[in-house]
PDB file of the backbone (N, CA, C, O) and the ligand in Angstrom, with CONECT records:
HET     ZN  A 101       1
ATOM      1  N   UNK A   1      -4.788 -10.108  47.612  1.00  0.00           N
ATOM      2  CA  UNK A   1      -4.331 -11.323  48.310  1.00  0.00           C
ATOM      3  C   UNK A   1      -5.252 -11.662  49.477  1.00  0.00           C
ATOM      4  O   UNK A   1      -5.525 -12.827  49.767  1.00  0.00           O
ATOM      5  N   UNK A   2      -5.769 -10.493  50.202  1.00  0.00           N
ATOM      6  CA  UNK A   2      -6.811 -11.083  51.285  1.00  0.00           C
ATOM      7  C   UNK A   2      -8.340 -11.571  50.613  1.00  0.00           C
ATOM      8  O   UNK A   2      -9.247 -11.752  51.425  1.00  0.00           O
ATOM      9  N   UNK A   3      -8.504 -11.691  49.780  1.00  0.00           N
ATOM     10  CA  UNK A   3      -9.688 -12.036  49.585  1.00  0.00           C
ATOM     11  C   UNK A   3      -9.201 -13.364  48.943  1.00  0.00           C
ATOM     12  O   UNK A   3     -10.153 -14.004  48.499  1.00  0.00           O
ATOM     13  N   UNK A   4      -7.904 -14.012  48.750  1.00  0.00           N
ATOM     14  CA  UNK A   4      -8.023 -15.209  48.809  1.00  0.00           C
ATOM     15  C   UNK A   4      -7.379 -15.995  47.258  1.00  0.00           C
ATOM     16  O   UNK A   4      -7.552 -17.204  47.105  1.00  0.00           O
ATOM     17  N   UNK A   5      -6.776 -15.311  46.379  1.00  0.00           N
ATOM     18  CA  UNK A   5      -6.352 -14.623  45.123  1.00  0.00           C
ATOM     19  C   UNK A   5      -4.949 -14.037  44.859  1.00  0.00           C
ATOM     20  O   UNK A   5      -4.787 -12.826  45.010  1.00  0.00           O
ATOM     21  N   UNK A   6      -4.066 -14.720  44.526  1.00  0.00           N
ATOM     22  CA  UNK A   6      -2.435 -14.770  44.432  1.00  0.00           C
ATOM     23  C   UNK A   6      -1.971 -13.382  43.123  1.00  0.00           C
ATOM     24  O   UNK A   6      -1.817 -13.430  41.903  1.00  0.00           O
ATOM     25  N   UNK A   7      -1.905 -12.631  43.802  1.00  0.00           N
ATOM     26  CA  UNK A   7      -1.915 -11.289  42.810  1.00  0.00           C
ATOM     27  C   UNK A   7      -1.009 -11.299  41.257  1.00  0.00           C
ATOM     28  O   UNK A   7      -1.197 -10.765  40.164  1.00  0.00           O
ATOM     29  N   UNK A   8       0.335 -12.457  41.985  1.00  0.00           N
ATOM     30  CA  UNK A   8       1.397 -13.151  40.823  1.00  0.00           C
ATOM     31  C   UNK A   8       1.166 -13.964  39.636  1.00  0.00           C
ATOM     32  O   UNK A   8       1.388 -13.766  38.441  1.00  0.00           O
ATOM     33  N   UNK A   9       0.458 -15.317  40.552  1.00  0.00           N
ATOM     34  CA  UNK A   9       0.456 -16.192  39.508  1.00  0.00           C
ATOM     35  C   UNK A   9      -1.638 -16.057  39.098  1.00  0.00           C
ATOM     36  O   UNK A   9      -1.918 -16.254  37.915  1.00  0.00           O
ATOM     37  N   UNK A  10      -2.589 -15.816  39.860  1.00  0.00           N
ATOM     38  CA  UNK A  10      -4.053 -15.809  39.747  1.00  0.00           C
ATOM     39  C   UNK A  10      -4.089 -16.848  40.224  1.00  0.00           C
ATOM     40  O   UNK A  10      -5.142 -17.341  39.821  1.00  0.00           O
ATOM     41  N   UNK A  11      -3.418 -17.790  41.085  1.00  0.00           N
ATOM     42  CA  UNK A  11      -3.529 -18.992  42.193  1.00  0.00           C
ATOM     43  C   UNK A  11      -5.177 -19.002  43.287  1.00  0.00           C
ATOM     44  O   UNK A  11      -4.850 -17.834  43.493  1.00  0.00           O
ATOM     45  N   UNK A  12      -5.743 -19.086  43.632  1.00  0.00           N
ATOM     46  CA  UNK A  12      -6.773 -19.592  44.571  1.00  0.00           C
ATOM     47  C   UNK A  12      -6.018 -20.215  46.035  1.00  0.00           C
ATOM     48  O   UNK A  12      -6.666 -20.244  47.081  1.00  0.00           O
ATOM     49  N   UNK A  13      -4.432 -20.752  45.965  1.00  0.00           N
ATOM     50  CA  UNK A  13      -4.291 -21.490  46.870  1.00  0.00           C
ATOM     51  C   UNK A  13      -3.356 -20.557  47.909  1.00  0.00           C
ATOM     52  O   UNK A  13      -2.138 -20.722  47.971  1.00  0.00           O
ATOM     53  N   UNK A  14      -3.920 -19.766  48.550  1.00  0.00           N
ATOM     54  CA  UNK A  14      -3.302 -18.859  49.415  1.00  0.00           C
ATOM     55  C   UNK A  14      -3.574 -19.344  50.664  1.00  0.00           C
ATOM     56  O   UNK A  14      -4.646 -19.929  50.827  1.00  0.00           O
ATOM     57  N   UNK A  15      -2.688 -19.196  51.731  1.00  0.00           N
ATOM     58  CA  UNK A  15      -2.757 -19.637  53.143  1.00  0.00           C
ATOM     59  C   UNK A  15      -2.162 -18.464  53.830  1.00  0.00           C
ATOM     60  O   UNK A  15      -1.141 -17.834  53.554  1.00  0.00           O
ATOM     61  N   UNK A  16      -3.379 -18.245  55.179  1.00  0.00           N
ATOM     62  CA  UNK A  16      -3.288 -16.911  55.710  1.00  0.00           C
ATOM     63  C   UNK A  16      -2.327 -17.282  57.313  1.00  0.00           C
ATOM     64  O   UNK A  16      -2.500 -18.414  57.765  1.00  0.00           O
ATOM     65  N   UNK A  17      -1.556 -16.516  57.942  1.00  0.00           N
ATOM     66  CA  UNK A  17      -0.570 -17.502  58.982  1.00  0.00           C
ATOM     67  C   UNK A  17      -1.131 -16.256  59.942  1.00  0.00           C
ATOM     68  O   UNK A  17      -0.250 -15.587  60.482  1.00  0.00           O
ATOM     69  N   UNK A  18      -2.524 -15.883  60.205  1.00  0.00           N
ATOM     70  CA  UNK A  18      -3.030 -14.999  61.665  1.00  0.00           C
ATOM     71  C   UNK A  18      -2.523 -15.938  62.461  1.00  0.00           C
ATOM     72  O   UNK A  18      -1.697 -15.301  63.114  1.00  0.00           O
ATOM     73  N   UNK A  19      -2.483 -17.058  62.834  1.00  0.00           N
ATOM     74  CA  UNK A  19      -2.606 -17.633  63.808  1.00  0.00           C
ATOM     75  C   UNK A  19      -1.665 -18.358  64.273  1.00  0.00           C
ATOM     76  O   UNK A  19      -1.649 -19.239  65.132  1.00  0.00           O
ATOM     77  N   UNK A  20      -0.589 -17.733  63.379  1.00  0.00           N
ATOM     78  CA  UNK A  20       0.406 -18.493  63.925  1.00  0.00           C
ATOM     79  C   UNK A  20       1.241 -18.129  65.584  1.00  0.00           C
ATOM     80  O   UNK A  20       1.244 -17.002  66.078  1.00  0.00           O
ATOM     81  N   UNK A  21       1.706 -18.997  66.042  1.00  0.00           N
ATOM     82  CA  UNK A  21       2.294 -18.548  67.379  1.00  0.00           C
ATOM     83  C   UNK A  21       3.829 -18.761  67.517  1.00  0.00           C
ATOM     84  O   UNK A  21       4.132 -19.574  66.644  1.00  0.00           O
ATOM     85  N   UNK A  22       4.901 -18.406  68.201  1.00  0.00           N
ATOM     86  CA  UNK A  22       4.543 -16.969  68.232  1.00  0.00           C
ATOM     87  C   UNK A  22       4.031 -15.998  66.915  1.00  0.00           C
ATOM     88  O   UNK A  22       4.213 -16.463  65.790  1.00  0.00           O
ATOM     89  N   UNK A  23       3.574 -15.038  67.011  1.00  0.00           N
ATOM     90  CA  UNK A  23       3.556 -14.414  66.212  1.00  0.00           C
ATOM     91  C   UNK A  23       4.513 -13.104  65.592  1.00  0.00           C
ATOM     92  O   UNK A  23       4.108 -12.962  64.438  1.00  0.00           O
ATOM     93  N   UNK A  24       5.329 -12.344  65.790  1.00  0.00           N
ATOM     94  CA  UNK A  24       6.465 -12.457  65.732  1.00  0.00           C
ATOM     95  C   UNK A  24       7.715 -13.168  66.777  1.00  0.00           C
ATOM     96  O   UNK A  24       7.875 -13.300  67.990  1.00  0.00           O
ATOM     97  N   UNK A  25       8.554 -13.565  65.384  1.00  0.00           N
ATOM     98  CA  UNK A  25       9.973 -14.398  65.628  1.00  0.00           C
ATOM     99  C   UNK A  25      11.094 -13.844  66.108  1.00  0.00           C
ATOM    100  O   UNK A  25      11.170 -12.675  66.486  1.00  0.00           O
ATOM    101  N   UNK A  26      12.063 -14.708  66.112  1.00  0.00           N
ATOM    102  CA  UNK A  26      12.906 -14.527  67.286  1.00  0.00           C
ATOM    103  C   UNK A  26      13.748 -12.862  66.615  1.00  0.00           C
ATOM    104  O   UNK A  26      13.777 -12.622  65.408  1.00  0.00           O
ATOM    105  N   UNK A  27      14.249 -12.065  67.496  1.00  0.00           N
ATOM    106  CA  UNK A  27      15.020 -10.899  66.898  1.00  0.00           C
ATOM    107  C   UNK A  27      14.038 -10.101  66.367  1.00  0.00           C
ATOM    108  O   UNK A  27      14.314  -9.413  65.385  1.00  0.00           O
ATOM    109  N   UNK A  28      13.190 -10.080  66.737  1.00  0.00           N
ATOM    110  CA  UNK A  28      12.039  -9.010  65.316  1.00  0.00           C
ATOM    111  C   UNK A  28      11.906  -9.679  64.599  1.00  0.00           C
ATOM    112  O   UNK A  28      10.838  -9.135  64.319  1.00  0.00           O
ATOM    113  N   UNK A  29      11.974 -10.755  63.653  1.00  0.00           N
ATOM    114  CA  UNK A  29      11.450 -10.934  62.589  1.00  0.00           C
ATOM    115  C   UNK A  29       9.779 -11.392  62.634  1.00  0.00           C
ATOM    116  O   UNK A  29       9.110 -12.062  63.421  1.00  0.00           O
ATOM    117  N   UNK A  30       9.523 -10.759  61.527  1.00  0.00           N
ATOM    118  CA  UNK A  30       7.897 -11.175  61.256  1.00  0.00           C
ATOM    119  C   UNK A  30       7.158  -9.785  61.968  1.00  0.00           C
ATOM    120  O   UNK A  30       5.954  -9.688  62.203  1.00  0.00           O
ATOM    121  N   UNK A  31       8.298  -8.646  62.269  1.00  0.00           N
ATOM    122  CA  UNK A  31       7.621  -7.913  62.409  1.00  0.00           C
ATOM    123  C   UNK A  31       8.090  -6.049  61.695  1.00  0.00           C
ATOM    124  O   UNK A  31       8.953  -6.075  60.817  1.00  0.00           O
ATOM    125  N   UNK A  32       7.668  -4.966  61.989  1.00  0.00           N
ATOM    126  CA  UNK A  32       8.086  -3.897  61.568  1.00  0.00           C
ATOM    127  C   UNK A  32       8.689  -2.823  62.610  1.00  0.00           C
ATOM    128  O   UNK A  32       8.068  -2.754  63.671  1.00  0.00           O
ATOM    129  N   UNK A  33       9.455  -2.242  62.514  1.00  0.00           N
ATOM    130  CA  UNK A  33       9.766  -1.122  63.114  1.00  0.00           C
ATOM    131  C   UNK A  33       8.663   0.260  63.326  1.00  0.00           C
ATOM    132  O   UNK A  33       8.533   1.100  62.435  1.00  0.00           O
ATOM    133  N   UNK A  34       7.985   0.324  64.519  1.00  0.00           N
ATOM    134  CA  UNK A  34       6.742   1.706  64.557  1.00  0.00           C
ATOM    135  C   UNK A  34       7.374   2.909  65.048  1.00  0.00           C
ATOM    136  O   UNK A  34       7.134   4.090  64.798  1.00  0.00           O
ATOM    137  N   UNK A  35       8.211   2.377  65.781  1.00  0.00           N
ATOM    138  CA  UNK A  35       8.772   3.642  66.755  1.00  0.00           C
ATOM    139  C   UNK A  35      10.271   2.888  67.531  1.00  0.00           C
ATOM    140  O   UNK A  35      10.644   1.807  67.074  1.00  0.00           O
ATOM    141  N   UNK A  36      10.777   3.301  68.279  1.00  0.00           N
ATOM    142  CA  UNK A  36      11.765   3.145  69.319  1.00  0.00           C
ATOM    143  C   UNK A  36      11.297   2.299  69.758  1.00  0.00           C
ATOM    144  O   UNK A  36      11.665   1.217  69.300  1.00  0.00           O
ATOM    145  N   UNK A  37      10.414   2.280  70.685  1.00  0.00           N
ATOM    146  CA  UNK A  37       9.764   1.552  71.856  1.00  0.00           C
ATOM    147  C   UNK A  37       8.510   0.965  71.341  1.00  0.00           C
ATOM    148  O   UNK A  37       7.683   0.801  72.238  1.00  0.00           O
ATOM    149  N   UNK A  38       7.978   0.465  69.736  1.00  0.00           N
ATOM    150  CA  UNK A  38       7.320   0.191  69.454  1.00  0.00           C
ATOM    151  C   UNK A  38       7.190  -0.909  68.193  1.00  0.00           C
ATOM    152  O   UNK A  38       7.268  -0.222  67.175  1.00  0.00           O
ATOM    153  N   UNK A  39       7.024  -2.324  67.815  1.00  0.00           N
ATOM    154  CA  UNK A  39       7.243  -2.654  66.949  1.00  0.00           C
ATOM    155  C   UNK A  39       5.597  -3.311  66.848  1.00  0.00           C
ATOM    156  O   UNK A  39       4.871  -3.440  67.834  1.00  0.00           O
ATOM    157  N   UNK A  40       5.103  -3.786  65.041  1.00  0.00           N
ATOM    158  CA  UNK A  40       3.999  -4.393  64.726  1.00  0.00           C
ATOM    159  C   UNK A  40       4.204  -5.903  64.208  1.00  0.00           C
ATOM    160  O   UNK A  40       5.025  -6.222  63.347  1.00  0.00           O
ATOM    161  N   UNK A  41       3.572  -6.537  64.686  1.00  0.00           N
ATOM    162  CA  UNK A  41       3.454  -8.011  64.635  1.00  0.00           C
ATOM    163  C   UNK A  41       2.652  -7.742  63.248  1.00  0.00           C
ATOM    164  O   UNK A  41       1.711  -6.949  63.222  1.00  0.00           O
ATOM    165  N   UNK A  42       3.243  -8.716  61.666  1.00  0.00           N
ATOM    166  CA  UNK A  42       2.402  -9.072  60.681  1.00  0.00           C
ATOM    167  C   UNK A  42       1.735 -10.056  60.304  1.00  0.00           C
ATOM    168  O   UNK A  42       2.253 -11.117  60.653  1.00  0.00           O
ATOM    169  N   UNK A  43       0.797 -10.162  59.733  1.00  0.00           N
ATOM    170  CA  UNK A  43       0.089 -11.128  58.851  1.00  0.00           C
ATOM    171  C   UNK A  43       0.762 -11.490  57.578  1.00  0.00           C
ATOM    172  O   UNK A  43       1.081 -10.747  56.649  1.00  0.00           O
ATOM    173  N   UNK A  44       0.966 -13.168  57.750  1.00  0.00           N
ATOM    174  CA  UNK A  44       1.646 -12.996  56.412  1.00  0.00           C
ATOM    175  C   UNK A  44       0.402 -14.231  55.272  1.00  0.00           C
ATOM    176  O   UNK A  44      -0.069 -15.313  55.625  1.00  0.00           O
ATOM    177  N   UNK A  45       0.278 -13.765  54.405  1.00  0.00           N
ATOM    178  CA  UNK A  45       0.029 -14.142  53.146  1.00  0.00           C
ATOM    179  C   UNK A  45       0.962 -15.097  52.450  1.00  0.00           C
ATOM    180  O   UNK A  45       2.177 -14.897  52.412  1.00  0.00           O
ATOM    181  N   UNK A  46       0.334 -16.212  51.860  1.00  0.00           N
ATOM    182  CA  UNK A  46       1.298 -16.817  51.709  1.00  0.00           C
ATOM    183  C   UNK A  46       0.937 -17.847  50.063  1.00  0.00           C
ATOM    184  O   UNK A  46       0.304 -18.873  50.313  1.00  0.00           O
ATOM    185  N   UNK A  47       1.174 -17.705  48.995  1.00  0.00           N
ATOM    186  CA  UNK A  47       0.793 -18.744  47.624  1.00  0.00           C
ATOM    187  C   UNK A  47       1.029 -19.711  48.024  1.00  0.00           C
ATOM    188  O   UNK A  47       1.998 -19.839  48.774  1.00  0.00           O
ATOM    189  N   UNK A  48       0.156 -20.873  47.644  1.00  0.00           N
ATOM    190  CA  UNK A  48       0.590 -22.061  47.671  1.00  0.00           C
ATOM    191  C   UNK A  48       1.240 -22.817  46.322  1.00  0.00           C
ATOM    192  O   UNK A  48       1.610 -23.991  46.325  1.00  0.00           O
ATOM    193  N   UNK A  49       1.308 -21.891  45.139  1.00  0.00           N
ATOM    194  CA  UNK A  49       1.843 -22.414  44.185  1.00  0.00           C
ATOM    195  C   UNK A  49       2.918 -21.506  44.070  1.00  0.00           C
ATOM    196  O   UNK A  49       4.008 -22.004  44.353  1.00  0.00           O
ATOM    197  N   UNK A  50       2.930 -20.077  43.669  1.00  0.00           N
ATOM    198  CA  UNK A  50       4.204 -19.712  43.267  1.00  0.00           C
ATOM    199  C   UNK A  50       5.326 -19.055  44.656  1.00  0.00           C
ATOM    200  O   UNK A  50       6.507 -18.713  44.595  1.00  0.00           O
ATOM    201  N   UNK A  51       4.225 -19.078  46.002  1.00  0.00           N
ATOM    202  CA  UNK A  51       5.223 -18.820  47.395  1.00  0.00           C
ATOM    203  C   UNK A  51       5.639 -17.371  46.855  1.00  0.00           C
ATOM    204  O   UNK A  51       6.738 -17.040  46.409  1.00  0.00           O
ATOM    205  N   UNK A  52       4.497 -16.597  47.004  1.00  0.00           N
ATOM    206  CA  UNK A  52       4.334 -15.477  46.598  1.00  0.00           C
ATOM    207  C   UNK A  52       4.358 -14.967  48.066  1.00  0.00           C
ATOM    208  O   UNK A  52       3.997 -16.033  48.565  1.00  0.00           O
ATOM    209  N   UNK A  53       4.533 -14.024  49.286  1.00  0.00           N
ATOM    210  CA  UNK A  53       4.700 -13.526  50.332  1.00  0.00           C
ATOM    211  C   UNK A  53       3.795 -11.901  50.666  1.00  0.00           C
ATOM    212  O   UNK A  53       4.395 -10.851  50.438  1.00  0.00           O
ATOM    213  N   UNK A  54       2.478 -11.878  51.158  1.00  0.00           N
ATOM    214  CA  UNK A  54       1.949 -10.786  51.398  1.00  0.00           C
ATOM    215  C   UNK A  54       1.974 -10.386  52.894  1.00  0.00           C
ATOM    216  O   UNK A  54       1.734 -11.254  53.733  1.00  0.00           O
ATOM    217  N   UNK A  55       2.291  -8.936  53.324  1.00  0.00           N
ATOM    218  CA  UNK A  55       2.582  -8.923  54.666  1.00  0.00           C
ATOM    219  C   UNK A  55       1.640  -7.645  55.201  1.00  0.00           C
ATOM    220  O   UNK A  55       1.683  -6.587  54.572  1.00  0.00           O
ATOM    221  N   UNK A  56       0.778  -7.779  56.396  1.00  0.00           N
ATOM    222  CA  UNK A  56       0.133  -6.553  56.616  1.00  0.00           C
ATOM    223  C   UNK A  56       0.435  -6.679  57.650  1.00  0.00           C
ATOM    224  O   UNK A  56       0.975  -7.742  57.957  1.00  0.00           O
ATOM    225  N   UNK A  57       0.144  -5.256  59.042  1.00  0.00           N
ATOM    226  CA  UNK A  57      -0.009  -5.378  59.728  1.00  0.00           C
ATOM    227  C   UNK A  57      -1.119  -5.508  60.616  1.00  0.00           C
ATOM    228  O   UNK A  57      -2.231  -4.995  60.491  1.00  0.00           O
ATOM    229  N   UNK A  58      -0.606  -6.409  61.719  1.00  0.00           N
ATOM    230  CA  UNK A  58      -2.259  -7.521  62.372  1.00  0.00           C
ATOM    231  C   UNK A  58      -2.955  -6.206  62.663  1.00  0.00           C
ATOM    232  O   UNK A  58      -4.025  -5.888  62.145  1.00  0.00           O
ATOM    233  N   UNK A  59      -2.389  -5.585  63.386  1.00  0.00           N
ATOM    234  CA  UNK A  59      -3.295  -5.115  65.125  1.00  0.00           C
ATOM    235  C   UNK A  59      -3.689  -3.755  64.228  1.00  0.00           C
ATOM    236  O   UNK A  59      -2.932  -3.324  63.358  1.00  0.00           O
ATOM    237  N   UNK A  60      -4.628  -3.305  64.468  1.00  0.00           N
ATOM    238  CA  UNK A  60      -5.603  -1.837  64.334  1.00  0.00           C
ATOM    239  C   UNK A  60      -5.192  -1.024  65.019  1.00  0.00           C
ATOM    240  O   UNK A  60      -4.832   0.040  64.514  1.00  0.00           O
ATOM    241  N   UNK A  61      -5.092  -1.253  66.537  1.00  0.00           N
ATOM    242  CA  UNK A  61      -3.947  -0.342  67.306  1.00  0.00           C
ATOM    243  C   UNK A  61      -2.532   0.202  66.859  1.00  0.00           C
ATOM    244  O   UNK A  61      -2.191   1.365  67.073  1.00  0.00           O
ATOM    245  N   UNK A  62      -1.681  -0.789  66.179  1.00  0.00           N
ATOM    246  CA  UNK A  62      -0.494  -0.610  65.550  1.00  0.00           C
ATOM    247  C   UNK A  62      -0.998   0.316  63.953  1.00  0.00           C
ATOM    248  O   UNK A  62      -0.425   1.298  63.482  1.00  0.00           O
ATOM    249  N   UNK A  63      -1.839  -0.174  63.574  1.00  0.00           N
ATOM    250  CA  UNK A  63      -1.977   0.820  62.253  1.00  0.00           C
ATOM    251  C   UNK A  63      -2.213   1.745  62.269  1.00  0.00           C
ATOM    252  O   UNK A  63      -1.989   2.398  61.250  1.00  0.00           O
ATOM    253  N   UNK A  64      -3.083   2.687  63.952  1.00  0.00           N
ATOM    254  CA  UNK A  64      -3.276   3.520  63.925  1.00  0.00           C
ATOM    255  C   UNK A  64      -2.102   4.329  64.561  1.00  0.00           C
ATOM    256  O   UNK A  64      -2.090   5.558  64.494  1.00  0.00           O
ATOM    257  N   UNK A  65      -1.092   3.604  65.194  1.00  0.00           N
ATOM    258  CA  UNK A  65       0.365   4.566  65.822  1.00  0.00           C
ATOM    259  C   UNK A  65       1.181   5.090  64.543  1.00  0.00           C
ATOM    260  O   UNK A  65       1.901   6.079  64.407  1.00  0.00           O
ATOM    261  N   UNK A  66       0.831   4.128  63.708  1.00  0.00           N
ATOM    262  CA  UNK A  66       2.014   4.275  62.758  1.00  0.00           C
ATOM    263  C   UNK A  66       1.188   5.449  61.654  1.00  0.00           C
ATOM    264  O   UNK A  66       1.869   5.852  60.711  1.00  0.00           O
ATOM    265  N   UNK A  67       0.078   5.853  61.756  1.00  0.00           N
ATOM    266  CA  UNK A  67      -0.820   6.799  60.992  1.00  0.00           C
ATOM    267  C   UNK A  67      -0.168   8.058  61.790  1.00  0.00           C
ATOM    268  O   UNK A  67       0.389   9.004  61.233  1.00  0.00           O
ATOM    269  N   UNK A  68      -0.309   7.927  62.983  1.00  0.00           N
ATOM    270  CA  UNK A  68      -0.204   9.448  63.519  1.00  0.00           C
ATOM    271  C   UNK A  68       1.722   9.523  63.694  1.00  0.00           C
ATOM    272  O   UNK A  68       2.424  10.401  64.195  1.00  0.00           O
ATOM    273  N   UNK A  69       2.061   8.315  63.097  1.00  0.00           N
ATOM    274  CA  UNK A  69       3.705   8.951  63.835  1.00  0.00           C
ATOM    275  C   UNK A  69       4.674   8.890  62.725  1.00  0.00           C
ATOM    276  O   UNK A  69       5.723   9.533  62.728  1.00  0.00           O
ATOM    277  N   UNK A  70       4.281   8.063  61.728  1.00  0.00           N
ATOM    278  CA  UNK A  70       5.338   8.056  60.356  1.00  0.00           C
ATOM    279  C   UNK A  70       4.450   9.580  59.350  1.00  0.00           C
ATOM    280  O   UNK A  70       3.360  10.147  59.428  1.00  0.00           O
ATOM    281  N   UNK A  71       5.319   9.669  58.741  1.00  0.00           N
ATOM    282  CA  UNK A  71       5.038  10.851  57.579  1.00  0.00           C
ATOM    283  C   UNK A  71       4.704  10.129  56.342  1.00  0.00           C
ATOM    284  O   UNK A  71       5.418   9.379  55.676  1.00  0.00           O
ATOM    285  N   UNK A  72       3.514  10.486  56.164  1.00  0.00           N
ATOM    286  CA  UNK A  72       2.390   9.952  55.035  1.00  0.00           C
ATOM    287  C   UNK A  72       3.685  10.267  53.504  1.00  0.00           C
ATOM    288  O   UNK A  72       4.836  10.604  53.227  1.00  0.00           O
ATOM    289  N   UNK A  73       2.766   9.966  53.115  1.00  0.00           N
ATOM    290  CA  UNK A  73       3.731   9.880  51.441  1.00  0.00           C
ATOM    291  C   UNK A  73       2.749  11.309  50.874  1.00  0.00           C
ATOM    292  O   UNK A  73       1.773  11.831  51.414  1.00  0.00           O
ATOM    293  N   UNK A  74       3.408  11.637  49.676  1.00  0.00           N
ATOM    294  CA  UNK A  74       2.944  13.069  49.343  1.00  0.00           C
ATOM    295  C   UNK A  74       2.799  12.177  47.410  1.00  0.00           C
ATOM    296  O   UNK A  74       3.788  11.856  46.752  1.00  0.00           O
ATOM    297  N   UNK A  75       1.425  12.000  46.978  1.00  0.00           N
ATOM    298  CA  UNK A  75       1.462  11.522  45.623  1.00  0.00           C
ATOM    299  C   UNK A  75       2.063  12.830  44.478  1.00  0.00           C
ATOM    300  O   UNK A  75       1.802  14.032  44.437  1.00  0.00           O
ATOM    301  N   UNK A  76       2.714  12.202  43.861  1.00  0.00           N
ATOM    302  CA  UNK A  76       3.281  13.192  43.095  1.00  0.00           C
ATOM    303  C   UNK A  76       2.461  12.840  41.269  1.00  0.00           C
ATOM    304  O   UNK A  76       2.188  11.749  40.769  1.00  0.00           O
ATOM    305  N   UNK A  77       2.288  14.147  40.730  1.00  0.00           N
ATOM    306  CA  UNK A  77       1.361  14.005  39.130  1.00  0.00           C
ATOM    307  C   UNK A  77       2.033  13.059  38.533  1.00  0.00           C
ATOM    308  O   UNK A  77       1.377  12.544  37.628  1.00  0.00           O
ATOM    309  N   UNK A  78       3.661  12.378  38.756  1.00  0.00           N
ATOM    310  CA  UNK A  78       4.261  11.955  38.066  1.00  0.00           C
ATOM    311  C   UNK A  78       3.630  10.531  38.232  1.00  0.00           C
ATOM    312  O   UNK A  78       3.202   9.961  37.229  1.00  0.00           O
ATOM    313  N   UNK A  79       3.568  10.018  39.297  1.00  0.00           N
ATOM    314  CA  UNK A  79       3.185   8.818  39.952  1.00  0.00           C
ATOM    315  C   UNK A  79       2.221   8.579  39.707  1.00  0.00           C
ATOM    316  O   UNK A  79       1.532   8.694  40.721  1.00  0.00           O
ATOM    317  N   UNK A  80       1.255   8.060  38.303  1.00  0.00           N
ATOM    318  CA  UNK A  80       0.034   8.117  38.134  1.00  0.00           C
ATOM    319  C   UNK A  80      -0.291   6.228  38.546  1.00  0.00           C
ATOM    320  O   UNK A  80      -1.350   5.719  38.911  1.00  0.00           O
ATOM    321  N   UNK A  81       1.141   5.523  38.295  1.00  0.00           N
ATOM    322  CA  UNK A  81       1.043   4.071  38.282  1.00  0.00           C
ATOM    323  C   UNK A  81       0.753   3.606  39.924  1.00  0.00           C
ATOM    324  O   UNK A  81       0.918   4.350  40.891  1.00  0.00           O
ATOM    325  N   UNK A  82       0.249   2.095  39.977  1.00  0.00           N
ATOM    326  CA  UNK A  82       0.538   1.477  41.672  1.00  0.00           C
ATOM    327  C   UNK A  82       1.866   1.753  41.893  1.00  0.00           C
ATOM    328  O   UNK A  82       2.797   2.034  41.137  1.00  0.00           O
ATOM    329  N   UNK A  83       1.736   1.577  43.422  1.00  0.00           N
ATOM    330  CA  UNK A  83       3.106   1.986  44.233  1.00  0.00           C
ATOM    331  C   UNK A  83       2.848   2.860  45.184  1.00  0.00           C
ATOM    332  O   UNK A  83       3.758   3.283  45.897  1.00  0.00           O
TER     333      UNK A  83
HETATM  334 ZN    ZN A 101       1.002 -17.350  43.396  1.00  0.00          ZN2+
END
């Protein structure tokens, strides 16, 4: 989806909302839970034909709290598929 490419439909017409302001909404929304005292503002991805919804998080700072403070996933042999 970031390179511009609707993973759903194979659309071209994706619109990226960095810039939107605020950037997260009212109550938390538009954003994630990092910690207690910590939440991440996202990037959202967006189809312009099938309104397909991709969400990352903005800040590099936030990706790196949430590296050292959530518990990584453990791939299991079973799990050979995405996900
Ligand atoms: Zn689409």
């Amino acid at each position: 989806m970031k390179t511009g490419k609707c993973p759903k439909c194979q659309s071209f017409d994706v619109y990226i909302g960095t810039e939107v302001f605020p950037k997260s909404g009212p109550f938390g929304s538009n954003t994630i839970p990092v910690s207690l005292t910590s939440v991440a503002a996202l990037d959202n991805y967006v189809c312009g034909e099938c309104g397909y919804v991709e969400r990352y998080v903005a800040e590099e700072s936030k990706l790196k709290e949430i590296k050292r403070k959530w518990e990584k996933t453990k791939p299991s042999p079973s799990a050979a598929g995405p996900e």
